[in-house]
Every structure is written in structure tokens, then in C-alpha cells.
N, C-alpha and C positions, 0 to 999 in steps of 0.2 A: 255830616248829614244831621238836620236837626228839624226837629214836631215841634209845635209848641216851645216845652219850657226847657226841655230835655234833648243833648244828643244822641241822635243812634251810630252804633257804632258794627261795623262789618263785623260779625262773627263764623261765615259761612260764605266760603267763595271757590266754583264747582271748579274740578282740574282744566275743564276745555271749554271751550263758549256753547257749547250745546249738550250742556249739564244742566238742561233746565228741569228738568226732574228730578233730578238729585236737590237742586233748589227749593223745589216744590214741595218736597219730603220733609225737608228742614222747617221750612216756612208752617206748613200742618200741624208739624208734630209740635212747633215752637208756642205757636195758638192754641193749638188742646191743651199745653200746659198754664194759658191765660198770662204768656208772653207777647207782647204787643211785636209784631215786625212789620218791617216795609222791604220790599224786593223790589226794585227797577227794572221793568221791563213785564214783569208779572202783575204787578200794582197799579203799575200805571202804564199798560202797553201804546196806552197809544201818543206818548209821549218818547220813548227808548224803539223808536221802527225799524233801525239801523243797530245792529248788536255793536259795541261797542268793547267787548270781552266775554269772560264769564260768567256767570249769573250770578249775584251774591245775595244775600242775608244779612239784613240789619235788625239792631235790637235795642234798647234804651241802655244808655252805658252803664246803669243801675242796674240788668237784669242780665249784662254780659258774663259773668263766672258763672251764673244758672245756667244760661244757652249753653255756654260751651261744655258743660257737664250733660248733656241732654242732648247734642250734637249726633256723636258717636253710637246713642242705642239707635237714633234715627236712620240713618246711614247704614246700620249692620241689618235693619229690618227692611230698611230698602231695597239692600239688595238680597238677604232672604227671598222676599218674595218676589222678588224678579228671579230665582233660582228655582223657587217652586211653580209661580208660571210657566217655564221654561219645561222643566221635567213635567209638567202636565200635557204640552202640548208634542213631547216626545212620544210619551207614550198613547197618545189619539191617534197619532201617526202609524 
């Protein structure tokens, strides 16, 4: 996969085909860090209509050892607060 002058290279590819949140987590957290990505099907939905696997994460192959350093907290805060959502709506209950 390649921009311009630069290849991006997969860093980020969800367990099942509807880890699109889990994607979306990545993708965020990757851009608040002023990491350039591109997501298929998130990016350009209307071009990927038909899922064709899992959701992934692209990055520029210069910026790939940062992502994947940066990965991991995203992912553990992810689902943090999808635990804390959770236990909030437990106890409304």
C-alpha cells in the first residue's frame, strides 16, 4: 500500500471482520500521536462495501516501530472502557 512517496505498511489487523472498533481505537489513538494512517473501509467506505476480512491499520513504513510501540496502550484502553461502560450500565440496572 503506498501515498505519495512513501509505503504504508499494515500494523494493526482486528482478530475477526467486525473489529471495526477495535480499528478505530488504533486509527485515533495513532492520529493523536501525529501518525499519518489509512484504514480500508473506514477511510474510504465507499469504496471496501463488501468486507473482505478484518479491519486493519496502515502506517508509513518510517513511523511503523512507533505504531507498534503505541498499539498495545491503545487496545488496553479500549477495552478498559468498554469494561467501565459495562459496569456502569450494571449498576443503572
Amino acid at each position: 500500500m503506498a501515498t505519495g512517496e512513501e509505503n504504508f505498511v499494515v500494523v494493526f489487523t482486528a482478530d475477526n471482520p467486525l473489529g471495526l472498533s477495535e480499528a478505530l481505537a488504533v486509527k485515533t489513538m495513532l492520529e493523536s500521536n501525529d501518525i499519518p494512517t489509512f484504514a480500508p473501509g473506514i477511510d474510504s467506505p465507499h469504496l471496501y462495501r463488501t468486507p473482505s476480512g478484518p479491519p486493519c491499520v496502515a502506517v508509513p513504513e518510517s513511523r511503523r516501530e512507533e505504531a507498534e510501540r503505541l498499539i498495545p496502550e491503545a487496545l488496553e484502553n479500549g477495552s478498559s472502557a468498554a469494561d467501565e461502560a459495562e459496569a456502569s450500565t450494571e449498576e443503572s440496572d
